[in-house]
C-alpha positions as CSV (number, residue, x, y, z in Angstrom):
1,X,-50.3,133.4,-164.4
2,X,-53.4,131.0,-164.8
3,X,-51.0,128.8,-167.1
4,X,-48.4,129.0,-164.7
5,X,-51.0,127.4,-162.2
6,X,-52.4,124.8,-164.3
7,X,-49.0,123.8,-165.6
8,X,-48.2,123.0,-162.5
9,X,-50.5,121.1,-160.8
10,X,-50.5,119.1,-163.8
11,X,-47.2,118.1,-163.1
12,X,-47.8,117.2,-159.6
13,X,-50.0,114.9,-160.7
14,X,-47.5,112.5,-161.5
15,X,-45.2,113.7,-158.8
16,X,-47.7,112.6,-156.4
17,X,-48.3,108.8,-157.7
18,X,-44.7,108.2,-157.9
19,X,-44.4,109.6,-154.5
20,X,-47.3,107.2,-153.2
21,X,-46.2,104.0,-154.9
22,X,-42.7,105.1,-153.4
23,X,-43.8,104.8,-150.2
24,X,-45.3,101.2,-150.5
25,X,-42.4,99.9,-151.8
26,X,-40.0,100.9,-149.0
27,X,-42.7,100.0,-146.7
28,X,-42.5,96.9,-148.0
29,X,-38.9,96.7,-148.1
30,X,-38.9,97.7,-144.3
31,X,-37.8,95.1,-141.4
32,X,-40.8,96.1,-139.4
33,X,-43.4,93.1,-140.1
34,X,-47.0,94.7,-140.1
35,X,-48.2,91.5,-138.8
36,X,-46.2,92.3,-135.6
37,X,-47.0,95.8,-135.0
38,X,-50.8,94.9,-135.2
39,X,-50.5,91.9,-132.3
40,X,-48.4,93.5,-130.3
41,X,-47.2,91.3,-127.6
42,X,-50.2,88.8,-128.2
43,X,-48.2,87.5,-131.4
44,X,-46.3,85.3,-129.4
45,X,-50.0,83.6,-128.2
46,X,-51.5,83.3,-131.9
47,X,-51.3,80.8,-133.6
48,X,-49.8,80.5,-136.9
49,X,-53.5,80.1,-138.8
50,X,-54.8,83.0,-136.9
51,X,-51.8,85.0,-137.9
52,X,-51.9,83.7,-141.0
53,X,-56.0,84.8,-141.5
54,X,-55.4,88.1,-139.9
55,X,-52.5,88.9,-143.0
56,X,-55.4,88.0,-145.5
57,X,-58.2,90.0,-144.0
58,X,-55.2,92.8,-143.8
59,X,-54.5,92.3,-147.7
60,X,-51.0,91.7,-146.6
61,X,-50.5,88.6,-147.8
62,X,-51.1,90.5,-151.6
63,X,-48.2,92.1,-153.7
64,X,-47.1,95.2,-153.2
65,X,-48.6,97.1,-156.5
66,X,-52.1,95.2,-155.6
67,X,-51.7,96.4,-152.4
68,X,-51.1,99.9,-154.3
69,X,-54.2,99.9,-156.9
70,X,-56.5,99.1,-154.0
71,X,-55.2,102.2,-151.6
72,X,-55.3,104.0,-154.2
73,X,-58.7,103.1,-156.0
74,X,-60.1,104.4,-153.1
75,X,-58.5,107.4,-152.6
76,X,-60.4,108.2,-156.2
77,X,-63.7,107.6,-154.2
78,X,-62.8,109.8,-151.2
79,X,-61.5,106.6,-149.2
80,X,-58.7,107.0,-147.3
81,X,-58.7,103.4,-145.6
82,X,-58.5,102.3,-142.0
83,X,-55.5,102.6,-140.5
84,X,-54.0,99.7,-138.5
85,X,-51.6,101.5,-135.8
86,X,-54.5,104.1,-134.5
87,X,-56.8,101.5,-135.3
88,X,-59.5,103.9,-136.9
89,X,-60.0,105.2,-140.3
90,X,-57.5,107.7,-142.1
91,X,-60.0,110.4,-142.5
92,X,-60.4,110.4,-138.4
93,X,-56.9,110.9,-137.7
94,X,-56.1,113.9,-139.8
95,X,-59.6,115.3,-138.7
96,X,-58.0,115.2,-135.2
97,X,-54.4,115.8,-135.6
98,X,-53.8,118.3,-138.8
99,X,-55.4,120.7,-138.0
100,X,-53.0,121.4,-135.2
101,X,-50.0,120.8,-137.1
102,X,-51.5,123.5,-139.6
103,X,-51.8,126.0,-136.7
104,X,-48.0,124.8,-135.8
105,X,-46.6,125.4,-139.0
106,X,-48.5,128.1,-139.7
107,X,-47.6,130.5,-137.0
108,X,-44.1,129.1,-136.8
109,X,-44.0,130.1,-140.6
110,X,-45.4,133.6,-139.7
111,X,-42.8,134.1,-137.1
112,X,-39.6,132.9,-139.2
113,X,-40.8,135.6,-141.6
114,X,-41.3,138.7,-139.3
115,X,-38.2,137.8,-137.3
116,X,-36.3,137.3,-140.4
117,X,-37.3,140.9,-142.1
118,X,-37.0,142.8,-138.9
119,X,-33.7,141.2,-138.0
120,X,-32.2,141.1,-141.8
121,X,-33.5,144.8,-142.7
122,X,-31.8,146.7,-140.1
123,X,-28.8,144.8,-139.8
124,X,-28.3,145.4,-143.5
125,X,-29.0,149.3,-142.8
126,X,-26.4,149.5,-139.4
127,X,-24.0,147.3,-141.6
128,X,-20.8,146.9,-139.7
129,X,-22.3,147.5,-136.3
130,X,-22.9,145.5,-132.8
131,X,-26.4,144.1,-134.1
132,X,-25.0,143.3,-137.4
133,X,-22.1,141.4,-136.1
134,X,-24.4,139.7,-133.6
135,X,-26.9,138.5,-135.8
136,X,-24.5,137.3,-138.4
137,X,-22.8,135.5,-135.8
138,X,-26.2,134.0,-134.8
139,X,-27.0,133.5,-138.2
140,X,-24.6,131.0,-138.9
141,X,-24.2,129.1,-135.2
142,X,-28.5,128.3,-135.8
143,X,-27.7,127.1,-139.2
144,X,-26.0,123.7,-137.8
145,X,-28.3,123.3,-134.9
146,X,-31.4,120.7,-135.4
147,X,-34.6,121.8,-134.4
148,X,-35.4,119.4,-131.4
149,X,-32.0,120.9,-130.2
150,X,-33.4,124.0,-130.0
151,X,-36.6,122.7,-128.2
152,X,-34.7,120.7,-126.0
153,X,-32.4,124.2,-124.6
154,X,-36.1,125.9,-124.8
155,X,-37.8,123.8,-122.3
156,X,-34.8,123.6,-120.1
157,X,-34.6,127.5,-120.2
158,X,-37.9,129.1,-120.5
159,X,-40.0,125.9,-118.6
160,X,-37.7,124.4,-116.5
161,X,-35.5,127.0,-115.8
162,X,-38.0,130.4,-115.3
163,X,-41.0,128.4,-115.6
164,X,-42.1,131.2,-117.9
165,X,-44.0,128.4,-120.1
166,X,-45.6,125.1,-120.0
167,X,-43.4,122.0,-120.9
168,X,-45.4,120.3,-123.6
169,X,-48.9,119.6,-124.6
170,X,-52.1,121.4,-125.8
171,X,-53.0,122.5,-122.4
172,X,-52.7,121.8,-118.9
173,X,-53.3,118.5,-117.2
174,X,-56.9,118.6,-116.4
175,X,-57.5,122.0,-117.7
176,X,-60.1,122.5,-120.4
177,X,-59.4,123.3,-124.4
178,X,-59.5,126.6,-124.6
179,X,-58.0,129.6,-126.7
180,X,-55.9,130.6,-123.6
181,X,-54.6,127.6,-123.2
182,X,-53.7,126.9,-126.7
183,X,-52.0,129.9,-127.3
184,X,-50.1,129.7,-123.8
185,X,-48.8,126.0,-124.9
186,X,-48.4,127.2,-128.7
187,X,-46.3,130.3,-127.8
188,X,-42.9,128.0,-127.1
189,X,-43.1,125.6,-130.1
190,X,-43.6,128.4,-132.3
191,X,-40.9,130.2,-131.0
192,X,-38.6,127.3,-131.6
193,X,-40.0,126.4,-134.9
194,X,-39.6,129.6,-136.5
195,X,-36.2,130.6,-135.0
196,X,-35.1,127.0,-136.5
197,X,-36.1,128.4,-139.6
198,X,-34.8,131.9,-139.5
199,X,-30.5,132.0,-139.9
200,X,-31.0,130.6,-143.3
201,X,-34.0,133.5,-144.0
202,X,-32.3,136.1,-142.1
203,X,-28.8,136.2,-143.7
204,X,-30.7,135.9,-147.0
205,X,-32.5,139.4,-146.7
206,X,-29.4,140.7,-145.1
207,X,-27.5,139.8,-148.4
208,X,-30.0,140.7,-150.7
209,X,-30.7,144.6,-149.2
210,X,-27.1,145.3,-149.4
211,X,-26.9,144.7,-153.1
212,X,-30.1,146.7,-153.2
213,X,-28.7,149.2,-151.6
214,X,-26.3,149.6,-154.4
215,X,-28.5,149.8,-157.0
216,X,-29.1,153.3,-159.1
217,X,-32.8,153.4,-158.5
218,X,-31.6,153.6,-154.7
219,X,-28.7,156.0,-155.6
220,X,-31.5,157.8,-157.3
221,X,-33.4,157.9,-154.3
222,X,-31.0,159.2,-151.9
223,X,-29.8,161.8,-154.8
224,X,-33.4,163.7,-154.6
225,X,-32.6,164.1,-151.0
226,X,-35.0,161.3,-149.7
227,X,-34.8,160.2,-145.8
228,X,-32.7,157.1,-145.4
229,X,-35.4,155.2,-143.6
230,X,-37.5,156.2,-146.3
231,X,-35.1,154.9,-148.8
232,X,-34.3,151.4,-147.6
233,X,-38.1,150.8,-146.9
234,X,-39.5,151.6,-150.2
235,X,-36.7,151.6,-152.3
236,X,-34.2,149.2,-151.4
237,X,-36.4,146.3,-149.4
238,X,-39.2,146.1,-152.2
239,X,-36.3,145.1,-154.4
240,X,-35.4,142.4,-151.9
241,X,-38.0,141.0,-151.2
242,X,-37.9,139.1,-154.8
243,X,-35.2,137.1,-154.1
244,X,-36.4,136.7,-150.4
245,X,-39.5,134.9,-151.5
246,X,-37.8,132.5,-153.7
247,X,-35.6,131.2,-150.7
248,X,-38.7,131.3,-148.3
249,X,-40.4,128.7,-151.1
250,X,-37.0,126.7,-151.1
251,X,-37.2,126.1,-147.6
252,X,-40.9,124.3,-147.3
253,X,-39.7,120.8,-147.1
254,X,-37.1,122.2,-144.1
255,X,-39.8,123.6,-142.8
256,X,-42.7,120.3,-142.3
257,X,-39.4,118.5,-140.8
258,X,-38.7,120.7,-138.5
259,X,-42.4,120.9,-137.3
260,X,-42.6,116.9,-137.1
261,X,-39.3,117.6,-134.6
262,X,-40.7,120.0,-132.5
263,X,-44.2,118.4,-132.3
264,X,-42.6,115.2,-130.9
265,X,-40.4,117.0,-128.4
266,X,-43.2,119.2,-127.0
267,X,-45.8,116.5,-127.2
268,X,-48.0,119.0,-129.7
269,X,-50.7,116.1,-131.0
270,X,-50.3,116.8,-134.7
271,X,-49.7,114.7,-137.3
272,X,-45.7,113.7,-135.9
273,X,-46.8,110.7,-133.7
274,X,-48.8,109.7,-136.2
275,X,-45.7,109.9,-138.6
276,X,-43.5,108.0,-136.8
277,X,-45.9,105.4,-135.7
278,X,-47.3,104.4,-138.9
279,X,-43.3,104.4,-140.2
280,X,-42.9,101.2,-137.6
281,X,-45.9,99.6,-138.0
282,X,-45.6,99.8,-141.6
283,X,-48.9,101.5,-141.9
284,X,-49.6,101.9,-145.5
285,X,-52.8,103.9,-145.8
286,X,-51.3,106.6,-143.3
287,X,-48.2,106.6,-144.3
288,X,-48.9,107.4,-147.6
289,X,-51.9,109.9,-147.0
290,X,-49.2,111.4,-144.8
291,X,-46.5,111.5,-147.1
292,X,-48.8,113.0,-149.6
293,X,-50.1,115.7,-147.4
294,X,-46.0,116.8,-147.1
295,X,-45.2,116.2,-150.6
296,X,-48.0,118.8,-151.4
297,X,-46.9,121.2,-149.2
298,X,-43.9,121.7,-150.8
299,X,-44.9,121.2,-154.4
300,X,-47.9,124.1,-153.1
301,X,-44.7,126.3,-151.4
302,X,-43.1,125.9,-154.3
303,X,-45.8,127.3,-156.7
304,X,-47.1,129.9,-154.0
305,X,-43.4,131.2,-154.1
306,X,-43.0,131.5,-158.4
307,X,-46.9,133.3,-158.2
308,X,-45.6,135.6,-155.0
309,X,-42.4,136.4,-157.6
310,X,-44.7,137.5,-160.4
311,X,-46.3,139.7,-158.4
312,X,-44.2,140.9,-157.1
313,X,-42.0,142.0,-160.6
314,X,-43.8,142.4,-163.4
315,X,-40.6,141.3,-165.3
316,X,-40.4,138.0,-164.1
317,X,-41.7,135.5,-166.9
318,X,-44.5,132.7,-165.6
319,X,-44.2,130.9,-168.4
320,X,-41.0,128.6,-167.4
């Protein structure tokens, strides 16, 4: 298992400077001038040697893999640079905005899961039956559906419609940060972001009891006279779950863009704005740091996923 751990982040060294140097080239490549984004509307009253003096000071006037060393020298030394869209340093703006996206993700994650092993366990036990039906049904109708789709119908239902929940934001307008408040704004998001993630999960554990169910340990099971309820739960779902895990690894990277979606649509003041903001001003620092942070998040999904499998059988091999 330690092997398995150390192989891989090894690998991800690598993964991660290519990933990085990627990022600066197609920012370069983009049509959004850097120059632009960081005047504003004052670049039409600047003249072309104060523009010109800015892109020096800004080490834009520098090719790109210069450009590259220097980011990334001092990202050795714990700098993350300034960026020039928030106009403050790196380090500031995840300070401010990750950890909310990680309370996002998080409990969007957490709910994908439960719903998905509630929802796929019994309708693999009443196979056949309304809920079956229904959920398959479900199953595959959310599968095509993009998450700010979802958030859009939310809002109109459950805010606009009922009223039931707040619209967007971290709290109320004028109403202090508070754990009440949080959780009453988080509630709808989360929602959203985990059912976004759930057809795909769901019809997975569905699958994967019924072949468990057919398994001779399980015909074992219900030979020695065993409760069904007892069988499926410690027989057939523990067998399951192996399989389950793998797909819930698989589905990381759907799972950070789908919480970029539903931060922008509900106004949740993660990491998203940032995202998109750096993207057309051609931020470099922050879009990189960004596109690391997501780029380890799945490469860490990945591995959590291949230790959670080992752990789960003892007969799965860690050393591929």
């Amino acid at each position: 298992m330690l092997w398995l751990v150390l192989r891989r982040l090894a690998m991800a060294v690598p993964v991660l400077l290519l990933v990085s140097f990627g990022v600066f080239l197609l920012a370069a490549a983009s049509p959004f001038d850097p120059i632009h984004q960081y005047y504003g509307v004052q670049i039409f009253n600047a003249s072309s040697a104060d523009v010109a003096r800015v892109r020096a000071e800004l080490g834009l006037d520098q090719p790109v893999p210069l450009r590259f060393w220097d980011w990334f020298s001092g990202l050795v030394t714990g700098d993350l640079g300034v960026s020039r869209s928030m106009r403050q340093p790196v380090a500031e703006v995840l300070a401010e905005r990750l950890p909310w996206t990680l309370l996002l993700t998080a409990s969007g994650l957490v709910f994908a899961v439960v719903l998905s092993l509630v929802a796929g366990t019994v309708a693999a036990w009443r196979q056949g039956g309304w809920f079956d039906r229904t959920i398959t049904a479900l199953g595959h109708a959310l599968e095509g559906i993009p998450p700010f789709v979802l958030a859009l119908l939310a809002i109109a239902l459950f805010s606009l419609g009922l009223g039931w929940l707040p619209v967007a934001g971290l709290t109320d307008a004028g109403s202090d940060l508070g754990a009440g408040q949080v959780i009453e704004h988080l509630l709808l998001p989360t929602a959203v972001l985990g059912v976004s993630q759930a057809p795909w999960l769901v019809l997975h554990v569905r699958q994967s009891l019924l072949a468990a169910l057919t398994e001779d340990h399980v015909a074992g099971a219900r030979a020695r006279g065993l409760r069904e309820r007892v069988v499926v739960l410690r027989h057939a779902l523990p067998t399951a779950l192996l399989p389950f895990v793998a797909v819930l690894g698989a589905r990381v990277p759907e799972l950070v863009t789908g919480a970029v979606l539903v931060e922008e649509v509900f106004s949740w003041p993660g990491v998203a704005s940032a995202v998109v903001t750096a993207a057309e001003a051609a931020d470099y620092p922050l879009l990189a740091v960004l596109t690391l942070l997501a780029t380890t998040a799945v490469l860490l999904g990945s591995l959590l996923a291949d230790v959670a499998a080992v752990l789960l059988d003892p007969r799965v091999s860690a050393d591929g």
